[in-house]
C-alpha positions as CSV (number, residue, x, y, z in Angstrom):
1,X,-30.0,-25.8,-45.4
2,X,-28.1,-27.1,-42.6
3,X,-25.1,-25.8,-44.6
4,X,-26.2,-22.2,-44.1
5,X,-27.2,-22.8,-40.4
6,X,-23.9,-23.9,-39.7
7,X,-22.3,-21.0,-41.7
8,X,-24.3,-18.5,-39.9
9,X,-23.2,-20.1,-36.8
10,X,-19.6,-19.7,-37.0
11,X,-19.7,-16.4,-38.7
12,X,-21.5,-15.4,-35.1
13,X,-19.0,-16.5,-33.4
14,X,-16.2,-15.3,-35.0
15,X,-17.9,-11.9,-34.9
16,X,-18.1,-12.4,-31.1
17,X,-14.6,-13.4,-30.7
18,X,-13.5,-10.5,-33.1
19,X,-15.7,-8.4,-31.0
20,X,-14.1,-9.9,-27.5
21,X,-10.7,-9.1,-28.8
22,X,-11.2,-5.9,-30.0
23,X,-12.8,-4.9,-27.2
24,X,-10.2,-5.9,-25.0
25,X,-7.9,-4.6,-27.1
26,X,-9.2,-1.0,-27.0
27,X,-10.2,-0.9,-23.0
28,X,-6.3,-0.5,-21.5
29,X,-4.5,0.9,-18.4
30,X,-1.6,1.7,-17.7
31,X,-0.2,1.1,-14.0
32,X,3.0,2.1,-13.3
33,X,4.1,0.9,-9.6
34,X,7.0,1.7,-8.0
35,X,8.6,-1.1,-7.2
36,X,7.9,-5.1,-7.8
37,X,10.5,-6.2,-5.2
38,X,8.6,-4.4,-2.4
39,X,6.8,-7.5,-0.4
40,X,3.5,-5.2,0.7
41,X,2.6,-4.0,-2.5
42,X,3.0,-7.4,-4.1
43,X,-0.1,-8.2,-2.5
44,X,-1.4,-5.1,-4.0
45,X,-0.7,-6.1,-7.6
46,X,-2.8,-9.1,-6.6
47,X,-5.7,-7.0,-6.0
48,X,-5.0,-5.4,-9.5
49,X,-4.1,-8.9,-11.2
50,X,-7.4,-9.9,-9.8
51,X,-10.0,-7.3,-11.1
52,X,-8.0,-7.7,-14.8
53,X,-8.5,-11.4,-14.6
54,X,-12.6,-11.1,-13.7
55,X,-12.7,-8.7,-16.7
56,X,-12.6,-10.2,-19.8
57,X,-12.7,-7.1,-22.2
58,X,-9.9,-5.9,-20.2
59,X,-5.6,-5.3,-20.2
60,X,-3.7,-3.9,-17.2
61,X,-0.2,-3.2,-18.2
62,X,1.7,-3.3,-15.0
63,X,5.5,-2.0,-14.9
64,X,8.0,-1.4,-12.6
65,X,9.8,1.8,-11.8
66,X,12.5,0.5,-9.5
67,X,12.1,2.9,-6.9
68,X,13.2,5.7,-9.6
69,X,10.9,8.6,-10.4
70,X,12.3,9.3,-13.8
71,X,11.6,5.3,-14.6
72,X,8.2,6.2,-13.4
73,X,7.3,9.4,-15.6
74,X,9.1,7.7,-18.7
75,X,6.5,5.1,-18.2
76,X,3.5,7.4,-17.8
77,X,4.8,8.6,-21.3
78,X,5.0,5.6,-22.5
79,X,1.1,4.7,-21.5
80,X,-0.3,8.3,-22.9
81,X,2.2,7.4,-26.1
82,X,0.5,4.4,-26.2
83,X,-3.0,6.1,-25.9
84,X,-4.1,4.2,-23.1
85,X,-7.8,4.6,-21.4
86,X,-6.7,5.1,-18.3
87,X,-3.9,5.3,-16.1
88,X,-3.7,4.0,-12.5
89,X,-0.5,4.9,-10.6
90,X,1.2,4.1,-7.4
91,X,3.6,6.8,-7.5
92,X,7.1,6.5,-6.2
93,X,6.7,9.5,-3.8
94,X,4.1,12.2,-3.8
95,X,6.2,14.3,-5.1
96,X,6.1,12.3,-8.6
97,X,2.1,13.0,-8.6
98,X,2.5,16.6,-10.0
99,X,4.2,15.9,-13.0
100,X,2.7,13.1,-13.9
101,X,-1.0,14.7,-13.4
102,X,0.4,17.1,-15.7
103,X,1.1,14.9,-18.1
104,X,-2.4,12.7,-18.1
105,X,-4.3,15.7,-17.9
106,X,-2.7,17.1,-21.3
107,X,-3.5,14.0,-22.7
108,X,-7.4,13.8,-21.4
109,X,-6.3,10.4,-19.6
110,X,-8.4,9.6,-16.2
111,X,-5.5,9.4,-13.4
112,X,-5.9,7.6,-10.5
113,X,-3.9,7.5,-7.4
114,X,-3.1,5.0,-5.7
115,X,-1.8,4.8,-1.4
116,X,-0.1,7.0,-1.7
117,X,-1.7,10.3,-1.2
118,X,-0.7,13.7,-3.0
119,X,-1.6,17.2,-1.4
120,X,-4.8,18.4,-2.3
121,X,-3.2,21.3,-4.7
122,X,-2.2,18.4,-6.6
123,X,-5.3,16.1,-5.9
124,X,-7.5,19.0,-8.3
125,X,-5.6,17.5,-11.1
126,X,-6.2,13.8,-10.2
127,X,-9.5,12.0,-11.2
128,X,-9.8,9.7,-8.0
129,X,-7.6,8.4,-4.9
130,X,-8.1,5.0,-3.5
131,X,-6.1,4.2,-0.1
132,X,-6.4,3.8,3.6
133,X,-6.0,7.2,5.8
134,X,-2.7,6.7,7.0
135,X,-2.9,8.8,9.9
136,X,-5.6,6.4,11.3
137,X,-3.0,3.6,11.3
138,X,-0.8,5.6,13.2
139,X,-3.6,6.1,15.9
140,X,-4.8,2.7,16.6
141,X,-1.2,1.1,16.8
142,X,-0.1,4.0,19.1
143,X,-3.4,3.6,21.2
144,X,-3.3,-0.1,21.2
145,X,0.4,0.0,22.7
146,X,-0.7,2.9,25.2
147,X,-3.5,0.0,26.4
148,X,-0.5,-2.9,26.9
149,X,1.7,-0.2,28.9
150,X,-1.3,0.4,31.7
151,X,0.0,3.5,32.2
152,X,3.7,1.8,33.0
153,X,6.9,3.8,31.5
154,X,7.0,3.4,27.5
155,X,10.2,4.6,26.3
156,X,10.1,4.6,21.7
157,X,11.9,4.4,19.2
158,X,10.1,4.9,15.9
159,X,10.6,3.3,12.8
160,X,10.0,5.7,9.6
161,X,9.1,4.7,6.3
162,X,10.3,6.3,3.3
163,X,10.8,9.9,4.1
164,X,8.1,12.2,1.9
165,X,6.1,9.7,1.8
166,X,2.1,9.9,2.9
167,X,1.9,7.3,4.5
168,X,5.1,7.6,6.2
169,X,4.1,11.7,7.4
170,X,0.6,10.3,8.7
171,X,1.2,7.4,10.7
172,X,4.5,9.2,12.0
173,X,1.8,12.1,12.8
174,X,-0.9,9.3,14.2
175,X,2.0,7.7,16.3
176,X,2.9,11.3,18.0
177,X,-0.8,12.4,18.4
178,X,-1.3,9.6,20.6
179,X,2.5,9.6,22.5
180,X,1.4,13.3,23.3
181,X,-2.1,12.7,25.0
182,X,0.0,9.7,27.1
183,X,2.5,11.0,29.4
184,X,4.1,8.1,30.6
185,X,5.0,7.0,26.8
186,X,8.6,9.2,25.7
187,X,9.9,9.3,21.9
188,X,13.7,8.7,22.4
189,X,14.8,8.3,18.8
190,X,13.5,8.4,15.4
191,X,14.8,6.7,12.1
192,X,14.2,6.5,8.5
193,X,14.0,2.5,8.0
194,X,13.1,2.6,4.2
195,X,10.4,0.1,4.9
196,X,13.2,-2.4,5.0
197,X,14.0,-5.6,7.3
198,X,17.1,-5.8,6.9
199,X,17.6,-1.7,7.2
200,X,15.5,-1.6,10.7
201,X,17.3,-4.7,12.1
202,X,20.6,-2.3,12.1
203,X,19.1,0.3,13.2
204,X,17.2,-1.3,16.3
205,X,20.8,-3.5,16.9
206,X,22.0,0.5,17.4
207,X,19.2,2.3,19.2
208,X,19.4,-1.2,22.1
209,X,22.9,-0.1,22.5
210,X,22.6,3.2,23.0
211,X,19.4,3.2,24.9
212,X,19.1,0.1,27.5
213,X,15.6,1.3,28.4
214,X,13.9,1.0,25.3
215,X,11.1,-1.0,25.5
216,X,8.7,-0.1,22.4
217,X,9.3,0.4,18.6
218,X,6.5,1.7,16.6
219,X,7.3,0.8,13.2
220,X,5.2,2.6,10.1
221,X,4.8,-1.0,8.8
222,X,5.4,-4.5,9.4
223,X,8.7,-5.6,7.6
224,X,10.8,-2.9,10.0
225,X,8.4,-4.1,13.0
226,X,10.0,-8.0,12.0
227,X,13.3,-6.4,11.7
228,X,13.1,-4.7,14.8
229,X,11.8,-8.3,16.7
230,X,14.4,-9.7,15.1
231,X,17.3,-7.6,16.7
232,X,15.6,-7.6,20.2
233,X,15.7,-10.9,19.8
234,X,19.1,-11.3,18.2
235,X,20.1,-8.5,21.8
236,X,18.7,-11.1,24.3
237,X,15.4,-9.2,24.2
238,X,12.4,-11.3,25.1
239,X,8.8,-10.9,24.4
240,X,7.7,-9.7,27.5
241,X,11.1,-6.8,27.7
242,X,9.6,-5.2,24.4
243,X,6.4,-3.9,22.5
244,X,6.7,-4.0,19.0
245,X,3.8,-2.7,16.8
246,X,3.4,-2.8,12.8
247,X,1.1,-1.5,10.3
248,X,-0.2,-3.9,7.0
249,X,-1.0,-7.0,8.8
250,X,1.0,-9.2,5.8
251,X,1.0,-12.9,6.2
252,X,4.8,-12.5,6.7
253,X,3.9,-10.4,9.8
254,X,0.9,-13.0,10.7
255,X,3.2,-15.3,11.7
256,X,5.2,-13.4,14.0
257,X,2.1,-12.0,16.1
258,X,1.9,-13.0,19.3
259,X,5.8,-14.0,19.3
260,X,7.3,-11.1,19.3
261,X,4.9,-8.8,17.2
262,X,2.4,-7.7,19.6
263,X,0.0,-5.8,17.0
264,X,-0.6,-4.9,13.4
265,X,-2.8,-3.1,12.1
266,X,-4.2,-4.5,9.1
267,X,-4.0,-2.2,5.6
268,X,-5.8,-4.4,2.6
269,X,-3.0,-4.2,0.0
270,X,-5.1,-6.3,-2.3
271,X,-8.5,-4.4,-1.3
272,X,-6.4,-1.2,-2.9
273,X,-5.6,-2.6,-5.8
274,X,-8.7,-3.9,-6.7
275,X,-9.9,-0.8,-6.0
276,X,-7.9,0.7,-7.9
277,X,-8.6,-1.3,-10.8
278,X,-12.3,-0.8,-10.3
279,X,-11.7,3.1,-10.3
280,X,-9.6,3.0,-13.1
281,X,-11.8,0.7,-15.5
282,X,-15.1,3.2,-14.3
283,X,-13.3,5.7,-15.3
284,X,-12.6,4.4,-18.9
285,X,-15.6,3.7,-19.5
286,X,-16.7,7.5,-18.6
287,X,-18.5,6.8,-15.2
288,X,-18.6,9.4,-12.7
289,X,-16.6,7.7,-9.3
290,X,-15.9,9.1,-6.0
291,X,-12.8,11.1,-5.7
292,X,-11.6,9.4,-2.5
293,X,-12.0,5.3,-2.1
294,X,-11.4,4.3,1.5
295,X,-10.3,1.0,2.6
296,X,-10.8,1.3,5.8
297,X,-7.8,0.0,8.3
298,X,-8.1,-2.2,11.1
299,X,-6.3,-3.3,14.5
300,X,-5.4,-6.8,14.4
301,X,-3.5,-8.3,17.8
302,X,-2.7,-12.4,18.7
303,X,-6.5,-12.9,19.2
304,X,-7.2,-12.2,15.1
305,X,-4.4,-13.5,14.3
306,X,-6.3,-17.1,12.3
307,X,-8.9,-14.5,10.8
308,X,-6.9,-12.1,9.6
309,X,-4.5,-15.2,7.8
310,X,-7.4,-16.4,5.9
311,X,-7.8,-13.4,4.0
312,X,-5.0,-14.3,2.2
């Protein structure tokens, strides 16, 4: 008798486990990203990495497009070839979003977008966004350095993400909104800086040559806003002869506020990618979601600066 209890007992199991596995097997996504070397959304695939890993039935299949949109829509092939459940995309532009809507929606794949926000012609063709409203980034930062100057001369230079790029158009479009309403703040130049360090450390060594009075640099996110302290700095520049704002709020960028970052605004990579996830996985399992997912953003200056490291 005890025999057959004990047979029963790991026959159970094994059907569990067999269950488990298929299950897991059969509930995928796809998630092309654009890039793994980019430091921001490494945080991001944390977000992602972390909804797979609380869900056991679960695979997310991440890859990396290098930056290229044909690695990007070869991969979406590769996930509909594969007859994933759902795909979850941050594309490489927003250009990238029409084809690849295309392609998911021949397939009867769920699509969602991720940060980087496609026109709403395209968005008819995508199951669900989840980001942060870029142009609201754009806003507080600009707003927050109108507060510092007190009304006092603010002479710019901006610091442009990726050109085409949502969240490069909107907080370029937040920054200006504000600069317009604030007389005493004047754009004198404006540069692509690729989201790079290194690339907006150049390009700030130039603009401090060619224009002594420039005192702010508006940056679309925080990695050009360090390169940017970094050749004020590396110019003789001291904290109080420039205002430098960022957008992300990364710990990188943490450790700079208050010495020569004087705000951020904080963008939750990981909050998007979990999001994301969540979306995608709802999705998959043929639940109805929202078709925009906020995460809302939010200003961060030396005062946050302990709360805003513990999120990480």
């Amino acid at each position: 008798m005890k025999k057959i209890v004990v047979a029963i007992a790991v026959l159970c199991c094994m059907s569990v486990a067999a269950w488990a596995d298929g299950h897991k097997k059969d509930m995928v996504i796809g998630a092309p990203m654009p890039s793994f070397a980019d430091k921001w959304l490494s945080y991001l695939y944390e977000g992602v990495r972390k909804f797979d890993a609380e869900n056991d039935h679960l695979e997310i299949k991440l890859t990396d497009a290098r930056n290229d949109p044909a690695i990007m829509l070869n991969d979406v092939e590769n996930f509909i070839a594969q007859g994933v459940d759902a795909l979850m995309v941050v594309p490489t532009d927003v250009q990238t979003v029409k084809p690849i809507a295309a392609k998911a929606k021949r397939a009867g794949i769920p699509l969602v977008i991720v940060n980087r926000l496609p026109d709403e012609t395209t968005m008819k063709r995508v199951d669900a966004y989840v980001g942060s409203e870029s142009i609201q980034a754009g806003i507080l930062q600009a707003e927050r350095v109108a507060e510092m100057l007190g009304g006092k001369p603010g002479n710019v230079g901006l610091l442009m993400g990726m050109l085409g790029q949502e969240a490069q158009i909107m907080r370029t479009q937040g920054n200006k909104q504000i600069m317009e309403k604030n007389s005493n703040m004047k754009l004198l130049v404006e540069q692509e800086g690729q989201w790079d360090r290194a690339k907006a450390l150049q390009i700030v060594e130039d603009w401090l040559q060619a224009h002594p009075s420039m005192n702010v640099i508006l940056a679309n996110n925080d990695e050009m806003a360090i390169g940017a302290h970094l050749a004020a700095k590396k110019a003789g520049k001291t904290d109080a002869d420039m205002i430098i704002a960022g957008v992300d709020a990364t710990p990188d960028a943490l450790e700079y506020l208050g010495g020569g970052l004087d705000v951020t605004v904080f963008q939750s990579a990981t909050g998007q990618g979990y999001g994301g996830a969540e979306t995608a996985y709802k999705l998959a399992q043929g639940k109805k979601v929202e078709k925009y997912v906020w995460i809302p953003f939010e200003l961060v200056g030396p005062a946050q600066k302990e709360e805003y490291k513990a999120k990480y």
